[in-house]
VONU-296491 format. One line per field, with one value per residue (C-alpha): x, y, z. Coordinates in nm, 4 decimals, padded with zeros to 6 digits. Example, Ala and Ser with C-alpha at 12.3 -4.5 7.8 and 13.67 -1.06 7.14 Angstrom:
REM residues 2
u (01.2300,01.3670)
v (-00.4500,-00.1060)
w (00.7800,00.7140)
END
This chain:
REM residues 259
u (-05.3389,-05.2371,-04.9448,-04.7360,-04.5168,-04.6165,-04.3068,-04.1119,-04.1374,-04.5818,-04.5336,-04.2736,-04.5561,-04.7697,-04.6120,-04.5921,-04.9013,-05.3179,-05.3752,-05.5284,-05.2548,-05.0129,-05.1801,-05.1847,-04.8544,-04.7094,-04.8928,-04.7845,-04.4172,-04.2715,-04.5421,-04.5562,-04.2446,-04.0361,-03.6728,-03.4437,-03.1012,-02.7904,-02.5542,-02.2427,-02.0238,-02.0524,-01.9497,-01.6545,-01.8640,-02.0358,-01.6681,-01.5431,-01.9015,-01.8342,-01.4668,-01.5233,-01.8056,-01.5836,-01.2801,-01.5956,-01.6474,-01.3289,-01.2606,-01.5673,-01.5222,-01.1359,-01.2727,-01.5289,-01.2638,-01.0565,-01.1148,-01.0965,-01.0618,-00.7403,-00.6820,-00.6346,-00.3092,-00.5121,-00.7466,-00.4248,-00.3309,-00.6683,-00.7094,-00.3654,-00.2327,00.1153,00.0937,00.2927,00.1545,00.3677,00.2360,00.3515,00.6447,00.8600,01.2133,01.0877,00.8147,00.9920,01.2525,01.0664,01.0750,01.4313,01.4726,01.2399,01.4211,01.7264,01.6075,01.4434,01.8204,01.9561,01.6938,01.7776,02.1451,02.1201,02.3058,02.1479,02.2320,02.1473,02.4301,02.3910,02.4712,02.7158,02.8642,02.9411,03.1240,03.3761,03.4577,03.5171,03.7383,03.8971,03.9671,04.1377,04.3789,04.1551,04.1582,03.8273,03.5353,03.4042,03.1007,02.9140,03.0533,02.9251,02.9208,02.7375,02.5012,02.4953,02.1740,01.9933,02.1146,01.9634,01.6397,01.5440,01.3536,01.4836,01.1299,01.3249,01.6811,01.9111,02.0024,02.3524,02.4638,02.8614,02.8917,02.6744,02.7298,02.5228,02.7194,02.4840,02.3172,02.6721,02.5934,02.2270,02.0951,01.7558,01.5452,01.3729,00.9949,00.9532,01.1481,01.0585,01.2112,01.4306,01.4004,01.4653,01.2513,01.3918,01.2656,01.5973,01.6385,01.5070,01.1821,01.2387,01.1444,01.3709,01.3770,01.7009,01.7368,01.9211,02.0900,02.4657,02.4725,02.5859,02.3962,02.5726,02.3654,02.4810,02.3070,02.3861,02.4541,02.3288,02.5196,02.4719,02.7772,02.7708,02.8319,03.2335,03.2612,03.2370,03.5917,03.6915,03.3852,03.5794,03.8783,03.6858,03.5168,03.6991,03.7366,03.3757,03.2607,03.4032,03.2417,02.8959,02.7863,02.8142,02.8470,02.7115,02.6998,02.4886,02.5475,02.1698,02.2580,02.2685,01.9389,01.6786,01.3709,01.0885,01.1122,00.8190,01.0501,01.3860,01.2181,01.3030,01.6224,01.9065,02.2306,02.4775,02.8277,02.8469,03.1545,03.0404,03.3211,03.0657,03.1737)
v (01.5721,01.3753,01.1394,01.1390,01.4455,01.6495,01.5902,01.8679,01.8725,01.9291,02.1830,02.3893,02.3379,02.4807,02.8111,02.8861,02.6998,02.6322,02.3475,02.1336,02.2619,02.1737,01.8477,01.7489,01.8605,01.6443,01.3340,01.3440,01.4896,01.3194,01.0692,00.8493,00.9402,00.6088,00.6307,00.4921,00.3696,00.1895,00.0709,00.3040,-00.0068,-00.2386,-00.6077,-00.7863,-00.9978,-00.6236,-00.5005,-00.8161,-00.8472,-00.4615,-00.5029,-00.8240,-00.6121,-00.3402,-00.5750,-00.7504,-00.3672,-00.2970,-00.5923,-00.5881,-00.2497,-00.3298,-00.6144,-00.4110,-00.1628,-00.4143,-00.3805,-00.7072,-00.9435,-01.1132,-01.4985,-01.6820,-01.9446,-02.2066,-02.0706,-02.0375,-02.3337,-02.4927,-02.3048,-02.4220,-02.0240,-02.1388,-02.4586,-02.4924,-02.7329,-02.9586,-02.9184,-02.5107,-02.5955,-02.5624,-02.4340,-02.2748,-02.1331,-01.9100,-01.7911,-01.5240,-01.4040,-01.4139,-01.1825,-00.9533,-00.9902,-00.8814,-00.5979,-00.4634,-00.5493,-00.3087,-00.0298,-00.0741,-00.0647,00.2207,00.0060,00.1106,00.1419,00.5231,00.8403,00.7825,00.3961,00.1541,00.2070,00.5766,00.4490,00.2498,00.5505,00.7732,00.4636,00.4060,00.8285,00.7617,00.5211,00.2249,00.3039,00.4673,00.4152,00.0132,-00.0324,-00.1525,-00.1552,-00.2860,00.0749,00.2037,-00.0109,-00.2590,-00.0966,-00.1654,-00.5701,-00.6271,-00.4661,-00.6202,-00.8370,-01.1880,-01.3606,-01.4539,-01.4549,-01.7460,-01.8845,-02.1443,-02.2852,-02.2936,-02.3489,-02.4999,-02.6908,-02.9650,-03.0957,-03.2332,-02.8694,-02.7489,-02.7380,-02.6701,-02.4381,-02.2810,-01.9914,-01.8816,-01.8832,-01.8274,-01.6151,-01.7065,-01.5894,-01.8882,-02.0875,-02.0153,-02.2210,-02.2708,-02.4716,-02.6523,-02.7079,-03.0484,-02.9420,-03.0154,-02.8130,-02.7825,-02.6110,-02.4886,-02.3430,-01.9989,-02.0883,-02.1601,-02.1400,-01.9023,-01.8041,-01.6955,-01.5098,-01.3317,-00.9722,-00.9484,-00.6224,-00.4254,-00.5018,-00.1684,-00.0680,00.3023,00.4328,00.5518,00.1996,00.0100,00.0300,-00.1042,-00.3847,-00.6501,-00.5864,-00.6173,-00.8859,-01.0821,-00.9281,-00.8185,-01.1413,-01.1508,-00.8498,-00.8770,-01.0498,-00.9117,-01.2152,-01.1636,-01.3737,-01.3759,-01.5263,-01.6708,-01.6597,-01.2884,-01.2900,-01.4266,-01.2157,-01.1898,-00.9614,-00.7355,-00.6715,-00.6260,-00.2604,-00.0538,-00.2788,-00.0795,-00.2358,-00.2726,-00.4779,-00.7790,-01.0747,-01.3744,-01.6622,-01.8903,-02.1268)
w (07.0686,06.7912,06.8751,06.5129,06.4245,06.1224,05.8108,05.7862,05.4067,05.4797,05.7469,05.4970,05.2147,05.4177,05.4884,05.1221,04.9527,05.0965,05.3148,04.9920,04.7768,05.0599,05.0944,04.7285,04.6856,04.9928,04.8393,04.4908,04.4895,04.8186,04.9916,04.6645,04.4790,04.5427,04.7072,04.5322,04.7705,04.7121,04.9679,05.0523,05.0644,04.7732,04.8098,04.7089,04.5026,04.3583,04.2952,04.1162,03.8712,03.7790,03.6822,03.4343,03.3181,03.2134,03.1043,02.8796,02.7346,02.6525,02.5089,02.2729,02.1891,02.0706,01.8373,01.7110,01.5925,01.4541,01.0777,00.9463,01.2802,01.3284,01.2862,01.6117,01.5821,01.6137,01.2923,01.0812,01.1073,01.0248,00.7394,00.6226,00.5197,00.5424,00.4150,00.0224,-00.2185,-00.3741,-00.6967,-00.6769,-00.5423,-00.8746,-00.9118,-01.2269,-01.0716,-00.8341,-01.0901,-01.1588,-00.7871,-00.7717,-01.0489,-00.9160,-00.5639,-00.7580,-00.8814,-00.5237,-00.3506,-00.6276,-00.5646,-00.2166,-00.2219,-00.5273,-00.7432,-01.0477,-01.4410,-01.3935,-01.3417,-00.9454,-00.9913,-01.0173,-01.3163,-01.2399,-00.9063,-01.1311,-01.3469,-00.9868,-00.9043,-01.2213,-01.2108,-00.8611,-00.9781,-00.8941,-00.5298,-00.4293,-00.2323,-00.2441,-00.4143,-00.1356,00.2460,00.5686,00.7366,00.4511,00.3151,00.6660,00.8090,00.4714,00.4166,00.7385,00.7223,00.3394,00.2936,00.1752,-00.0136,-00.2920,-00.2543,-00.4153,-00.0347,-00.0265,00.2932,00.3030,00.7106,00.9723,01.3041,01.1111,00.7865,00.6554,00.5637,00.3829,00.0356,00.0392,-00.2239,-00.3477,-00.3371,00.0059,-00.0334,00.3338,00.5267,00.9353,01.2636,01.2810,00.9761,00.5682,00.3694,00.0405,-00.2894,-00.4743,-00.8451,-00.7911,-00.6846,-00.3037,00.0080,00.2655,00.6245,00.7330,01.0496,01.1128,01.4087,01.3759,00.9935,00.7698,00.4634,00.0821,-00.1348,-00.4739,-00.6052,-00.9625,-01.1346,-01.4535,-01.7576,-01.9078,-02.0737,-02.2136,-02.5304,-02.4698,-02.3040,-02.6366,-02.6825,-02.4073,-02.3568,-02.5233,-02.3460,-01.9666,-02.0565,-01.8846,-01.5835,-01.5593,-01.5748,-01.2141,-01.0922,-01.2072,-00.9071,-00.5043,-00.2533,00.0481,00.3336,00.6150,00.9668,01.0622,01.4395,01.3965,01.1888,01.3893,01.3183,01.1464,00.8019,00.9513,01.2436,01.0614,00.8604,01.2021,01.3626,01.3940,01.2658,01.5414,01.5702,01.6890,01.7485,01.5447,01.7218,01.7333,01.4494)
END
């Protein structure tokens, strides 16, 4: 009497199949098929190999969908992006800019030459006995001064905590979170820093007289020499953001007793 137990798996093939086929069968599909096992409890060191493996995945497969790959800081500034050279650094240069800047503040504030504009605001208020609605107020217009953009504005400090800033004029080339960098009519670059110093900045407006105004052009010349611009000014301390963060801030009131 043999000594070793018959496998189950040979005794059930042998019910159902000949002993060869039984014995062929046994040999092929279960003796020699190789048993592949894993432990039930991986390792700490198993666990912590399979989670950088997936935080390497995921992080691949964000830069791979990243269509073109972002600039590291460090890569900006070596490749000098936001660097101005003094030779472009012109007064004249950047003329141009303002004037389109002037005409992007007017689209935004709809203060154009058309029927909707300006102009047809001074007739409603000329109509009302000079007492209408202003052409542009803080409740209505507020939201959109502080979500423009300012690449280009005519920039004049007329208060700061340092007074050696007061006085300090040119047009802003770069608009930063904290800074306004601004080119002079001499040619000269300077930083000035938004915090506790208030901006002035003028928007000028369409000289477009209409034909039943030409009686009365010579006669308001005088007095429209004083309206043609809007003054604006702009408390930096209240302002510190970037312009790509200013399109969705929502305008809201604020005390400004710092100076």
């Amino acid at each position: 009497m043999s000594s070793s137990k018959t496998h189950i798996a040979q005794t059930l093939l042998n019910r159902a199949h000949s002993p060869e086929t039984a014995e062929a069968l046994f040999t092929e599909r279960i003796k020699q098929k190789p048993l592949h096992l894993r432990p039930t409890s991986p390792t700490p060191a198993d666990n912590r190999s399979r989670r950088r493996l997936h935080r390497l995945r995921k992080k691949e497969y964000f830069l791979r969908h990243q269509k073109p790959k972002p600039l590291s800081a460090r890569e900006k500034r070596e490749s000098g992006i936001y660097k101005l050279p003094k030779e472009e650094c012109k007064y004249e240069i950047f003329k141009g800019l303002n004037q389109m800047w002037g005409n992007y503040m007017r689209e935004v504030l709809d203060l154009g030459s058309g029927g909707g504009g300006w102009r047809a605001q001074q007739q409603q208020n000329k109509a009302g006995g000079g007492k209408g609605i202003p052409l542009v107020s803080a409740l209505s217009q507020g939201s959109k001064l502080v979500s423009a953009d300012f690449h280009g504005a005519e920039m004049e400090v007329v208060r700061s905590r340092c007074a050696g800033r007061v006085g300090l004029k040119g047009i802003v080339v770069r608009d930063t979170k904290f800074t306004f960098v601004v080119v002079t009519e001499k040619d000269e670059v300077k930083t000035i820093p938004k915090e506790q110093t208030i901006f002035r900045f003028c928007l000028p407006l369409p000289d477009a007289p209409g034909v039943g105004e030409k009686e009365d052009a010579a006669a308001e010349m005088e007095g429209r020499s004083e309206d043609k611009n809007l003054v604006f000014e702009l408390h930096g301390s209240q302002f510190q953001n970037r312009p790509v963060d200013r399109a969705n801030k929502k305008f809201k009131w604020r005390n400004v007793d710092y100076l």
